[in-house]
N, C-alpha and C positions, 0 to 999 in steps of 0.2 A: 181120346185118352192117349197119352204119351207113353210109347215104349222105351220104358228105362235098362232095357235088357243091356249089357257092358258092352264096348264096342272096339273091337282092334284097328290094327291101324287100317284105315285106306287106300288101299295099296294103286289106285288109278291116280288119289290127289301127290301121292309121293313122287310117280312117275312123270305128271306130267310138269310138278316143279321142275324136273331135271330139262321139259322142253324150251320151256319159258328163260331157265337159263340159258340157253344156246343163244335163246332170239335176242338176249341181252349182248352174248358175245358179236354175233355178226352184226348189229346193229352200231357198234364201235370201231368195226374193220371196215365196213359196207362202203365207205367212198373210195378204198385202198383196195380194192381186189378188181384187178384189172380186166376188161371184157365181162362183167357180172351184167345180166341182163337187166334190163330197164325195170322192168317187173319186179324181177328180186329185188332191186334195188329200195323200190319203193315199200315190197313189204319185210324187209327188213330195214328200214325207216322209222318203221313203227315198233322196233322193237324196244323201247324204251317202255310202252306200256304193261311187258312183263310185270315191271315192278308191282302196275297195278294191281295185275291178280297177285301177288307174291304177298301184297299188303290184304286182299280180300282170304285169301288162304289161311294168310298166320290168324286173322281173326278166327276163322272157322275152327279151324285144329286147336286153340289153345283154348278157346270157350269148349270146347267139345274134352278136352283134357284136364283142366284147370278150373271150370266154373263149379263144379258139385263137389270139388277138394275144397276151394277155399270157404265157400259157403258152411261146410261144414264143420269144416277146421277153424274159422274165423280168424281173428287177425293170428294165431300161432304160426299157420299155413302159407302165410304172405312171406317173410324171408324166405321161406324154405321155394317157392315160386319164384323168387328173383335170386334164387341161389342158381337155381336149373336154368333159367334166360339166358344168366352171365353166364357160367359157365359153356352155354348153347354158342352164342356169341361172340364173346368178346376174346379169347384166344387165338384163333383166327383171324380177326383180325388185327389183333398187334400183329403176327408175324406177318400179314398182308402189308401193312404198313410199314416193316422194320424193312421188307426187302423194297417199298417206294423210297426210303429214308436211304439205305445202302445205294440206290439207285442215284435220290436227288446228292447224296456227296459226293461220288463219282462221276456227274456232271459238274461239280464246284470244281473237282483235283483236274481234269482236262479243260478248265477255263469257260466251260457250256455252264449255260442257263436257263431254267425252266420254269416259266412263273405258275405253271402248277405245285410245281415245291415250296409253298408258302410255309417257312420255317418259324413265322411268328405267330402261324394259326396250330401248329403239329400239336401244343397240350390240348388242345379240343377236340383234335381227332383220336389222339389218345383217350381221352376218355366218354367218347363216341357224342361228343354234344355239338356238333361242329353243325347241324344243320336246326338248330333250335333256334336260330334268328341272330346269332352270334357271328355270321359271317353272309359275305355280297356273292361270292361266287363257288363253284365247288372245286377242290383242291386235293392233292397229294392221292388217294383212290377214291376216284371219282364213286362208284359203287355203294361203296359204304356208308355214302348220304342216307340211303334207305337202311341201314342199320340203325345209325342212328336216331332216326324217326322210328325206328320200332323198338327203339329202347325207352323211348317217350312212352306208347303205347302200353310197351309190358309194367312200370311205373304207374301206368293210371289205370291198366286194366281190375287188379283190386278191387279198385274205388267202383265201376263199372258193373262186378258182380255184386259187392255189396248193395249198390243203388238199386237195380233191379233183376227178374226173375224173368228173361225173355217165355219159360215155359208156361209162367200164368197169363201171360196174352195170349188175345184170339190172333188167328193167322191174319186176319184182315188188319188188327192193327200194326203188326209186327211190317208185313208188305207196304203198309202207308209210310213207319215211318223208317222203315230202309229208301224208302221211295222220297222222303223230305230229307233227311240225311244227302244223297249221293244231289238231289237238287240244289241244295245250302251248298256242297261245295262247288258244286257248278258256277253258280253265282258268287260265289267266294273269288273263285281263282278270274273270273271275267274275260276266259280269253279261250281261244278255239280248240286249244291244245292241253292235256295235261300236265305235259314235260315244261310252261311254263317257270319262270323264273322260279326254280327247287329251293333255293335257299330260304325264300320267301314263302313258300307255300308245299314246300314237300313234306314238312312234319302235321300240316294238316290234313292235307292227301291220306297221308297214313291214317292217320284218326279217326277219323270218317268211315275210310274204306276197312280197317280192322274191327272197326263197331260192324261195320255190315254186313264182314266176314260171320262174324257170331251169331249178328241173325240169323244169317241163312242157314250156318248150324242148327239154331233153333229149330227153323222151318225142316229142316232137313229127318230132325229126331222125331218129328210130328210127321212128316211125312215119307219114312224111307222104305215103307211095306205097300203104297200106293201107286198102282201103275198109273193112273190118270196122273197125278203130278210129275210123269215123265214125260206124257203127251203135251203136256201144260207148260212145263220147262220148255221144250225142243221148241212150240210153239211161238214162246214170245223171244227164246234167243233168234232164230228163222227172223221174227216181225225188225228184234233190233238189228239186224246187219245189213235188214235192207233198207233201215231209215239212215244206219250211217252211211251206205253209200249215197244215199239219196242227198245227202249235207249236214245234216246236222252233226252240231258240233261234238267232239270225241268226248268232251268235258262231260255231258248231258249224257251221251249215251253208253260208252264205253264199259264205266263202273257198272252199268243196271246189266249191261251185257254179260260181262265178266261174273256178275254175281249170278246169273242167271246160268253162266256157263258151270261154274261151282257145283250149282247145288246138280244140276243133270248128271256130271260129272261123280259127286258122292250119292246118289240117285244110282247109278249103272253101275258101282262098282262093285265088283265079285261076281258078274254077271260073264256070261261064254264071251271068248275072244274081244276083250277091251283088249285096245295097243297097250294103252297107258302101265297096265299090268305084267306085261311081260318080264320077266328077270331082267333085260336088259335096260329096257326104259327106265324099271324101278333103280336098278345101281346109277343109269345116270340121275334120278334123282334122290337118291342116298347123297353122292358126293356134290350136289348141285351148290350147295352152299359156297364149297372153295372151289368150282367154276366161276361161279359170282363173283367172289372177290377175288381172286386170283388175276383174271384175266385180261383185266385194265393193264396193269402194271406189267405182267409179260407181255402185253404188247407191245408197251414203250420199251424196255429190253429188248424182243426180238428184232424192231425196226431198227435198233443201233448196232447188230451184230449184222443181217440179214437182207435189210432191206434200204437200197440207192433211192430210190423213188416211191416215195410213198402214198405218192397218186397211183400208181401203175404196179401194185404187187403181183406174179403171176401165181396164177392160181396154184400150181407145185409148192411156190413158197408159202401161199396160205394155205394149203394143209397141213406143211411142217407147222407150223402157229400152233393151227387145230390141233396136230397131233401132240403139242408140246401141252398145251392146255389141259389137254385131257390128261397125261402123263401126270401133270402138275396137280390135277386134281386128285388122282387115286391115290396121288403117296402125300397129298397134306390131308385126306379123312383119313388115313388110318394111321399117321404119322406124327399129326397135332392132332387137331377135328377131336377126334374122339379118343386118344389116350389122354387130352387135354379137361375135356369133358369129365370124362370119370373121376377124376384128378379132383376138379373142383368139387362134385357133387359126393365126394365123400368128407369134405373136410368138414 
């Protein structure tokens, strides 16, 4: 029996978006910061695969928000659903991209050239479709690829609740076909890695991984009063970190990982002493969003005011970055973010 009891927010899955955003950050600096130990090095490397949870997340949370509105509501509830996305979205980052644009003409006016400022692709990134198949490489904020690819997602999600009722399956099929999902795109992308050619293959990444995101919701609402499915969670994430180290490839195993880390993750939360919960963690993931995009483009800014050598930053300098980033994030959520939000979702 499904407990339909009303559900607030999660306050462990909020906070640890804010961590995944970091790993996103150092993973961009990570060959610039000078003396960084070997280790770090490598697993901030990996930070690219934040995205993946960020894509199995937004699944969770808006099937967990939005599935039993629109169902209800029927197609009335669908504008009003991509009313709250855009405005989630898309404000932020036009000003993300207005200060890349301010950036790439002020290398035109000093004679510099930067062939990430592709000025004949900017109406795609304005209207976030720039990673739809529409372009070879990614451009002007890097970042926002994955916005873009979850603007695909929030568009077909609709269709997605309408087609089916994750809560009338049994849990065995629901795990098989999370379990054939994250394998089709394994097999899809054909390569070791998930960071894979993005242009190519980042909007399916999403798709996949935001469908799986909502399973695990599902599984989640079926199972979030049962302590054996916490023993069961911890169990097979444990089995997958020890087969990735063992080789197998991140493609195959990563997302099952990630997904599995999810649901433990809304599993434990509101329980004594989670990190993820703290006031603190939670504000860095309140404002995680304009972390994310923000922090590309203050990078290339700080390295042209800041930084001679961009192999060799010392670490003093990258915590001014760090500390600028963060700065940049608390005054674009309360500044855009969200007086921009309200804004939209009254009109």
């Amino acid at each position: 029996m499904i407990d339909r009891a009303p559900v607030h927010e999660l306050r462990a899955l909020t906070g640890v978006r804010g961590i995944a955003a970091w790993f996103v950050v150092f993973y961009h600096i990570r060959l610039s910061i000078a003396g960084l130990p070997t280790v770090l090095r490598e697993v901030f490397a990996k930070g690219y695969l934040a995205v993946d949870f960020f894509f199995l997340l937004s699944g969770f949370v808006i099937w967990l928000t939005w599935s039993d509105r629109i169902r209800s509501g029927g197609r009335a509830s669908i504008p009003r659903f991509l009313q709250k996305r855009i405005a989630r979205i898309w404000p932020l980052h036009l000003v993300t991209l207005g200060g890349a644009v301010a950036l790439a003409l002020l290398f035109r006016a000093t004679g510099r050239s930067d062939p990430q400022f592709a000025f004949p692709e900017l109406p795609l990134h304005v209207l976030l479709l720039q990673n739809w198949g529409f372009t070879h490489h990614l451009a002007w904020n890097d970042p926002a690829w994955s916005i873009s690819a979850e603007l695909g997602a929030y568009l077909l999600f609709p269709l997605l609740v309408m087609a089916v009722d994750w809560r009338r399956l049994p849990s065995a099929v629901l795990l098989a076909l999370a379990g054939l999902l994250l394998l089709a795109l394994h097999l899809a992308i054909g390569s070791p890695t998930l960071g894979t050619d993005i242009p190519r293959y980042g909007l399916l990444r999403c798709l996949v991984e935001f469908t799986t995101g909502s399973i695990v919701c599902a599984l989640w609402l079926r199972w979030r009063t049962a302590r054996a499915a916490i023993e069961a969670a911890t169990f097979i994430a444990i089995a997958l970190i020890i087969i990735w180290i063992a080789g197998l490839p991140e493609t195959l195993v990563v997302p099952a990982l990630f997904a599995t880390l999810l649901l433990l993750l809304a599993l434990t939360t509101g329980r004594s002493h989670n990190p993820f919960e703290t006031s603190t963690i939670h504000y860095l993931g309140e404002i995680s969003y304009a972390t994310y995009l923000s922090h590309f483009i203050l990078w290339k800014a700080f390295k042209l005011v800041f930084v001679s050598n961009a192999n060799a930053v010392l670490p003093t300098t990258i915590a001014l970055y760090l500390a600028i980033v963060l700065a940049a994030s608390i005054a674009l959520y309360h500044l855009v973010e969200r007086p921009a939000q309200r804004w939209l979702n009254r009109r």
